[in-house]
C-alpha positions as CSV (number, residue, x, y, z in Angstrom):
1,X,7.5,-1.3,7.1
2,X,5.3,1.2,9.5
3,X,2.7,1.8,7.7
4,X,0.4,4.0,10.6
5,X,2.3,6.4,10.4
6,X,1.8,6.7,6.5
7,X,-1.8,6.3,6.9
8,X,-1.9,8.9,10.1
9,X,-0.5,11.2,7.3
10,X,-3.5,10.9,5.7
11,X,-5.7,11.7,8.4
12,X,-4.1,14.9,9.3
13,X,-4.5,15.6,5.3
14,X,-8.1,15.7,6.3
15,X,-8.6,18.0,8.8
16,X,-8.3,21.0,6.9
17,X,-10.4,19.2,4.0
18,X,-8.3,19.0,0.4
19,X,-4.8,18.4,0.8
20,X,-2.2,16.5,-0.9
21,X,-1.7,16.7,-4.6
22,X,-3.7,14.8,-7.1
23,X,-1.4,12.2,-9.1
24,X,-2.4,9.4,-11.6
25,X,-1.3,6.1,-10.0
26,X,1.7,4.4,-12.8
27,X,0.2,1.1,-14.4
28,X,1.5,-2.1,-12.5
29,X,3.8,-2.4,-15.9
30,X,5.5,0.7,-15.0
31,X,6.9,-0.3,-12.3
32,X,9.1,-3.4,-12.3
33,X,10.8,-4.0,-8.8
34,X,14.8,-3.8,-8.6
35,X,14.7,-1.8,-11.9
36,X,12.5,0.9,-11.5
37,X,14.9,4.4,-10.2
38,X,13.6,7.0,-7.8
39,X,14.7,9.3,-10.6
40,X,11.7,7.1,-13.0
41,X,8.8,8.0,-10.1
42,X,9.9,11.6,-9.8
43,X,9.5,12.0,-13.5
44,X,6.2,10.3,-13.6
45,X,4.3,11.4,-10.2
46,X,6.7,14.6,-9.6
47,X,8.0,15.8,-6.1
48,X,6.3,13.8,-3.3
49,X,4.6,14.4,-0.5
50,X,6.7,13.1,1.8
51,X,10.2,11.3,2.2
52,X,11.4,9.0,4.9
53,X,14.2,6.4,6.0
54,X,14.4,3.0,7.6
55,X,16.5,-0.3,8.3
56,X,15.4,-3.6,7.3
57,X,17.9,-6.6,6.9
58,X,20.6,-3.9,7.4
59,X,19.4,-2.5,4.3
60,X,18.3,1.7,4.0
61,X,15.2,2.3,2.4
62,X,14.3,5.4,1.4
63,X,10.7,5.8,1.0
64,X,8.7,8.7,-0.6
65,X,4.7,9.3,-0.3
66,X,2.3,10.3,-2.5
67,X,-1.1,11.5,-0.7
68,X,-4.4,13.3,-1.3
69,X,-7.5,13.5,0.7
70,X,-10.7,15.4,0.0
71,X,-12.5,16.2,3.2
72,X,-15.4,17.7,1.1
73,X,-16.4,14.5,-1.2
74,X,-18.0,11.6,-0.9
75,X,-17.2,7.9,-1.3
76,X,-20.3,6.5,-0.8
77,X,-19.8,4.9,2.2
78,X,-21.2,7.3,5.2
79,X,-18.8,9.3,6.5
80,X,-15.7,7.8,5.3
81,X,-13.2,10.4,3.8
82,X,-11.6,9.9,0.4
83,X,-8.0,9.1,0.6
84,X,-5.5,8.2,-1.8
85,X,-1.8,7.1,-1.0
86,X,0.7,5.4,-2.8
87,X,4.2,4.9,-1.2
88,X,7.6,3.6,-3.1
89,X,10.8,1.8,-1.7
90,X,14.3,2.2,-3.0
91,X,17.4,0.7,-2.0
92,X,20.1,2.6,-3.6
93,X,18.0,4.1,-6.0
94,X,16.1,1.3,-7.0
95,X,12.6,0.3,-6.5
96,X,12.3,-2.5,-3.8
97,X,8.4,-2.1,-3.1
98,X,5.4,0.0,-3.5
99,X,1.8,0.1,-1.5
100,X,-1.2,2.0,-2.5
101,X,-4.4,2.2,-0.8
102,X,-7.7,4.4,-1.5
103,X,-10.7,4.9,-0.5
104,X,-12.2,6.3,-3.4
105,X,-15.1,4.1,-5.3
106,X,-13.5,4.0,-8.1
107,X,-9.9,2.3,-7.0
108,X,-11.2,1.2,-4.3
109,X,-8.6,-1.1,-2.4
110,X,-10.6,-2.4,0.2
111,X,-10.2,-6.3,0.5
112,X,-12.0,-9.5,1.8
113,X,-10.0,-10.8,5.1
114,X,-12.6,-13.5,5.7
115,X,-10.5,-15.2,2.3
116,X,-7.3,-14.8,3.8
117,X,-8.0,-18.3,5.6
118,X,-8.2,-19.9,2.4
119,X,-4.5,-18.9,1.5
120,X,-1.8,-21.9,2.2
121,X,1.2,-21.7,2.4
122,X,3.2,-24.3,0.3
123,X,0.1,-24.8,-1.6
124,X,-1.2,-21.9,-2.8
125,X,-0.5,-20.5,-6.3
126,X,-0.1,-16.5,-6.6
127,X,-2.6,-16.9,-9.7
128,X,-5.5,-18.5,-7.0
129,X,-4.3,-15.6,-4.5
130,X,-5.4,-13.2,-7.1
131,X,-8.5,-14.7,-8.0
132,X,-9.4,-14.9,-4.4
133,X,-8.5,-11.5,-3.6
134,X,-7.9,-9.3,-6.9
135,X,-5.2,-7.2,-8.0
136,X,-2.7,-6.5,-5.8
137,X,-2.3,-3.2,-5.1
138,X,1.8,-3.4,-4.3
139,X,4.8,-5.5,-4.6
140,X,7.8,-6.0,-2.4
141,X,10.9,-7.2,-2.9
142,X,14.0,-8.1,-0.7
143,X,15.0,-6.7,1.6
144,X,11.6,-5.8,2.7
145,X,10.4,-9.4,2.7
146,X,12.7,-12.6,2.7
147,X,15.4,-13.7,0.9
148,X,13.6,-16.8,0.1
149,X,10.8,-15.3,-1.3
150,X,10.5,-14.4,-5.3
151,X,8.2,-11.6,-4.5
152,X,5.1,-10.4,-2.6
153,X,2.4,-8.8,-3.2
154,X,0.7,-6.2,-1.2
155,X,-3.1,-5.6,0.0
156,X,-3.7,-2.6,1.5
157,X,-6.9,-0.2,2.5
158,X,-7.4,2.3,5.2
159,X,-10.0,4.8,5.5
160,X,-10.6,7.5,7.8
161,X,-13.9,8.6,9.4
162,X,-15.0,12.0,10.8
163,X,-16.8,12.1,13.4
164,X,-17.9,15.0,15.9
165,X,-14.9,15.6,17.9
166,X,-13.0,12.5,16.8
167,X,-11.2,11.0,13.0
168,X,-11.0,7.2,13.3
169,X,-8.6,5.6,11.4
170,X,-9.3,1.8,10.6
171,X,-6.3,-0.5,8.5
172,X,-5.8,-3.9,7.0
173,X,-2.4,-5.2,5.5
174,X,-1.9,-8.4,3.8
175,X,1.8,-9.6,2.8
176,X,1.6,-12.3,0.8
177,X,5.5,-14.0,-0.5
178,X,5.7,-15.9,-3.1
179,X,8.6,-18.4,-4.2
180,X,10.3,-18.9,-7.7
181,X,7.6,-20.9,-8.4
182,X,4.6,-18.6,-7.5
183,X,3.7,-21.0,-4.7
184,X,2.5,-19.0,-1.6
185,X,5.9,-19.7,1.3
186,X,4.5,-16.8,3.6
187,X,2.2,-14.3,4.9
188,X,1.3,-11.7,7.0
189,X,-2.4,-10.1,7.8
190,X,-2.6,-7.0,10.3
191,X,-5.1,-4.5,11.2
192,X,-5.8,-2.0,13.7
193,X,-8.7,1.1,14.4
194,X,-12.0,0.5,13.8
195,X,-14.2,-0.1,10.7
């Protein structure tokens, strides 16, 4: 999935300080991929912020994005804007994967990459991903990761700095797929801008 253009969204939420609408982020439990409706995350989060389309695996995925920024607080890490964005996939309806990434100190979803190394695949155990890493902060489903794989989670973070004349937007993705077995079969690690 493009996900700069998601996280660009959230820098131009910024320049005119506190945009977006607040929303409580649903528990993990609440959402349960390839069961979960769009019709479920409109009653729980209301409308969204934004809606969008894509192909993957000749699939159409409608996303929709939930976003808030506030220009005029603080996260406690120098000039680093607080963001939070949470984005759901559906096919048909249903809930195919989610992603949410904030800046905020208090769901935080920054991440180690210097452990991503350690990951194997065809020997890793999602349980030992975890424990390396945390909580994932999404899930995908096919067809926005393999057939073959059971599952994957998501680790997400951007965060945008001000700066005089300039917003700098810095982003790490991890896509980790897991088989029926919860054995690591794939991953992905990405990131772009500068921390």
């Amino acid at each position: 999935m493009r996900t700069v253009p998601f996280l660009l969204m959230g820098a131009l939420l910024l320049v005119t300080g506190c945009q977006g609408k607040v929303f409580v982020r649903p528990t993990p439990d609440a959402l349960v991929l390839e069961k979960t409706t769009y019709e479920d995350i409109l009653r729980q989060l209301g409308n969204p912020y934004r809606k969008g389309s894509s192909l993957k695996r000749g699939e159409t995925i409608t996303s929709i994005t939930y976003a808030h920024a506030n220009a005029w607080a603080t996260t406690g890490f120098g000039n680093v804007t607080p963001t939070r964005s949470m984005r759901f996939h559906f096919v048909n309806g249903v809930l195919v994967g989610y992603e949410f990434t904030s800046s905020y100190q208090a769901d935080l979803t920054d991440f180690d990459e210097t452990k991503v190394a350690q990951i194997r695949t065809g020997e890793t155990k999602e349980s030992e991903v975890e424990q390396l890493l945390g909580q994932a902060g999404g899930m995908y489903a096919y067809p926005l990761i393999e057939r073959e794989a059971k599952r994957a989670l998501v680790y997400l973070y951007s965060e945008t700095r001000t700066e005089p004349f300039a917003v700098k937007v810095y982003l790490k993705k991890l896509v980790v797929s897991v088989d029926g077995n919860g054995v690591v079969n794939d991953l992905e690690f990405n990131s772009s801008g500068e921390k």
